[in-house]
C-alpha positions in Angstrom: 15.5 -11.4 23.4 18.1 -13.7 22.6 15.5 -16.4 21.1 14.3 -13.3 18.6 17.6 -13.2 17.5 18.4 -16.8 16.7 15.1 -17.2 14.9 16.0 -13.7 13.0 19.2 -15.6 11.7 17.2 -19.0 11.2 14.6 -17.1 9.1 17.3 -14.4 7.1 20.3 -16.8 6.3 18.0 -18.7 3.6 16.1 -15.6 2.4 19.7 -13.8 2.2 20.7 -17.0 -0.1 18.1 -17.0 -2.1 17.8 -13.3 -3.2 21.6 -13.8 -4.1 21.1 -16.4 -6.4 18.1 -14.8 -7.9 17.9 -11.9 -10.0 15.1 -9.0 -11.1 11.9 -8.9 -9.4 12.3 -11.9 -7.2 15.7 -10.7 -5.7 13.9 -7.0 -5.3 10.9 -8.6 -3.5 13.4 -11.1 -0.6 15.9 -8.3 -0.6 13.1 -6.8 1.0 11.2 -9.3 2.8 14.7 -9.6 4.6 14.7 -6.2 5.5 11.3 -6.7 6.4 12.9 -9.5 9.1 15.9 -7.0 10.3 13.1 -4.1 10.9 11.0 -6.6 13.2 14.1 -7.5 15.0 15.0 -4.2 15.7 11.4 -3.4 17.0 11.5 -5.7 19.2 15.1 -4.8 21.1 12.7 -0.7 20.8 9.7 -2.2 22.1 11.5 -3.9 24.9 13.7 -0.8 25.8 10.3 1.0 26.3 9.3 -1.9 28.5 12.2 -2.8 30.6 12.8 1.5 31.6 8.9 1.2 32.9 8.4 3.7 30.5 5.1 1.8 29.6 3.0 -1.3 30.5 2.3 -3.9 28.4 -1.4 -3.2 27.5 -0.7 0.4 27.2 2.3 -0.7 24.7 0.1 -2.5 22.5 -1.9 -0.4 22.1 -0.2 3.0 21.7 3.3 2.8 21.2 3.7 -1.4 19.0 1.5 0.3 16.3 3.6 3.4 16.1 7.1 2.1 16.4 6.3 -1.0 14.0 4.5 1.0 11.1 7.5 4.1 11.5 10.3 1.6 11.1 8.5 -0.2 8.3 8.3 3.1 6.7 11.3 3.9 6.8 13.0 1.6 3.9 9.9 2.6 1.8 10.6 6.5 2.0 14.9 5.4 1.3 13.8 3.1 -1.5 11.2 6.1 -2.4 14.1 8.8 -2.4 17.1 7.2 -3.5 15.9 4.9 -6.8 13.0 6.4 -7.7 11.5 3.4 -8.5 7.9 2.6 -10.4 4.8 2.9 -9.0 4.5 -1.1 -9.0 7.5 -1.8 -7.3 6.8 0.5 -4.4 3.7 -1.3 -3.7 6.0 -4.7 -3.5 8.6 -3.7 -1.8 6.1 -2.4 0.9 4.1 -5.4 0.7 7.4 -7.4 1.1 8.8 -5.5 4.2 5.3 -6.4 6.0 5.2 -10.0 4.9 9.3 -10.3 6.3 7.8 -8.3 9.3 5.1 -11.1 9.9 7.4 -14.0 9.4 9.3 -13.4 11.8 6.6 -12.3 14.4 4.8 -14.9 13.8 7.3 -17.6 14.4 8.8 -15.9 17.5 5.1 -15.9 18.8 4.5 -19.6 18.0 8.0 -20.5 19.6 7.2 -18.5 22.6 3.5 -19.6 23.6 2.3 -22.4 25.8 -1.1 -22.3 23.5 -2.0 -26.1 23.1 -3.5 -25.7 19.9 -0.4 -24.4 18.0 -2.3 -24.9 14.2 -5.3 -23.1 15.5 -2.5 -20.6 16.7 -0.9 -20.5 13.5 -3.3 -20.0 11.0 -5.5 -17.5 12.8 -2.4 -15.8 12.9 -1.6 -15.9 9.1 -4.8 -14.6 8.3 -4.8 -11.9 11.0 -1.0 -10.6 11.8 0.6 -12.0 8.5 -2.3 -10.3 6.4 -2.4 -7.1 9.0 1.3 -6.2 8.1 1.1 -7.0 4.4 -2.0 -4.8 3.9 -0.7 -1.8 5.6 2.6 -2.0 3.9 0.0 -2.6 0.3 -1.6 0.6 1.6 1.6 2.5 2.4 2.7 1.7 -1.3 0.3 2.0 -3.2 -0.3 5.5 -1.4 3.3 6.8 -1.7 3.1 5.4 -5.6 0.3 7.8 -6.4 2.3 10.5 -5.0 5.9 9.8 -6.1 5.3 11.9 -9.5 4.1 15.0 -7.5 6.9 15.7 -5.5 5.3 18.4 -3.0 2.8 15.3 -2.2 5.0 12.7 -0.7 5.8 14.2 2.3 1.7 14.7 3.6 0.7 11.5 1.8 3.5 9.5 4.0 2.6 11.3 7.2 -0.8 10.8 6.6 -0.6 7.1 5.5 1.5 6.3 8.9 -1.2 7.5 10.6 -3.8 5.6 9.0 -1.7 1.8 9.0 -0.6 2.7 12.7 -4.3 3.2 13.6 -5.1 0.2 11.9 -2.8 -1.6 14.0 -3.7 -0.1 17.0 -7.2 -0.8 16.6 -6.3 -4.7 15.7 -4.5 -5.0 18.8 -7.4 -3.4 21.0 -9.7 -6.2 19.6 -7.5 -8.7 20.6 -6.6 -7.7 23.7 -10.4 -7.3 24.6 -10.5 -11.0 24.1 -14.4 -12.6 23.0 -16.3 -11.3 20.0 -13.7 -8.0 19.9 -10.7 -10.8 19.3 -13.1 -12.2 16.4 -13.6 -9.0 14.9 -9.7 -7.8 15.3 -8.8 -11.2 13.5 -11.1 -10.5 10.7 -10.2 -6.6 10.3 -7.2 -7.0 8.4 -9.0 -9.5 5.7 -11.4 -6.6 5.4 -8.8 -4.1 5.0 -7.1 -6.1 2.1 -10.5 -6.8 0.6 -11.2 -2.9 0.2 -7.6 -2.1 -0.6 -7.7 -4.5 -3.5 -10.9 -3.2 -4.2 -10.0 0.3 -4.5 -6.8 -0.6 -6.9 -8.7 -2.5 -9.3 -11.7 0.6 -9.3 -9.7 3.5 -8.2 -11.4 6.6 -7.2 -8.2 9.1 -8.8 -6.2 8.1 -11.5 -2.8 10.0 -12.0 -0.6 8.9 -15.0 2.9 7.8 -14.3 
């Protein structure tokens, strides 16, 4: 756990830097994409808790409880950012995006630190497109669902439920594929691409339009 941390603070110290010196949008987005790196930090230390009290096994916690604890504590910054700033529709949808991109950064390096796979730029960029593209799409999803609802009130609280439900099933079902190894691994690596595909489809053609 200790090498989690240390690349946490490798990855955070220049993002931290930069979204100090920036300002507007940009220092919005890495504000977040650093929270993004704190969140997968801290479910990683949950994750292991679950693991090291036997409360789980490793395939079963990849399958059932990662997707859950991940996609919750992603949420979670959405729903403060949701409540406390009250922010437009657009911005939701980037900070989202930005938590899950932060999220996969630092997954993704602590997995390519971590594993004795020969082939580390196979590794990598299968990774980027799969995991990296995985977390930026749900948190896409996430946003774009809670922006729809932010202006109806009585709606955010069903719609964010619901939309947990949906990006933690995603996730679930991504690790399954992988985990079944073969043509299943093929298919989980291409089921995030396919998820962003129809989520950008459905923003540029939407099938409700509510006005802000």
């Amino acid at each position: 756990m200790s090498l989690v941390l240390t690349l946490a603070l490798a990855v955070a110290v220049p993002l931290a830097i930069a979204a100090f010196l920036l300002r507007g949008g940009a220092r919005l987005f890495l504000t977040f994409m650093l929270i993004g790196v704190v969140v997968c930090l801290l479910s990683a230390y949950v994750n292991a808790y679950f693991m090291a009290g036997d409360v789980t096994d490793e395939l079963d916690a990849n399958i059932r409880l990662t997707p859950i604890v991940e996609e919750t504590l992603k949420a979670l910054p959405v729903f403060f950012f949701l409540a406390v700033f009250a922010p437009r529709r657009d911005d939701i949808v980037s900070v989202a995006m930005a938590i899950g991109l932060g999220f996969a950064l630092l997954e993704n390096v602590s997995y390519l630190v971590s594993t004795a796979d020969a082939n580390l730029l196979t590794v990598a960029v299968v990774r980027g497109f799969a995991t990296g593209v995985l977390h930026a799409a749900c948190g896409a999803l996430l946003g774009y669902g809670l922006g729809l609802a932010a202006k109806r009130r009585y709606l955010v609280v069903p719609v964010a439920l619901s939309l947990l439900c949906i990006t933690s099933t995603f996730h679930a079902i991504y690790n399954l594929f992988i985990e079944a190894g073969g043509t299943w691994a093929v298919a989980g690596y291409l089921l995030p691409i396919v998820i962003a595909v129809v989520i950008v489809a459905a923003v540029r053609h939407p099938l409700f339009v509510f006005d802000d």
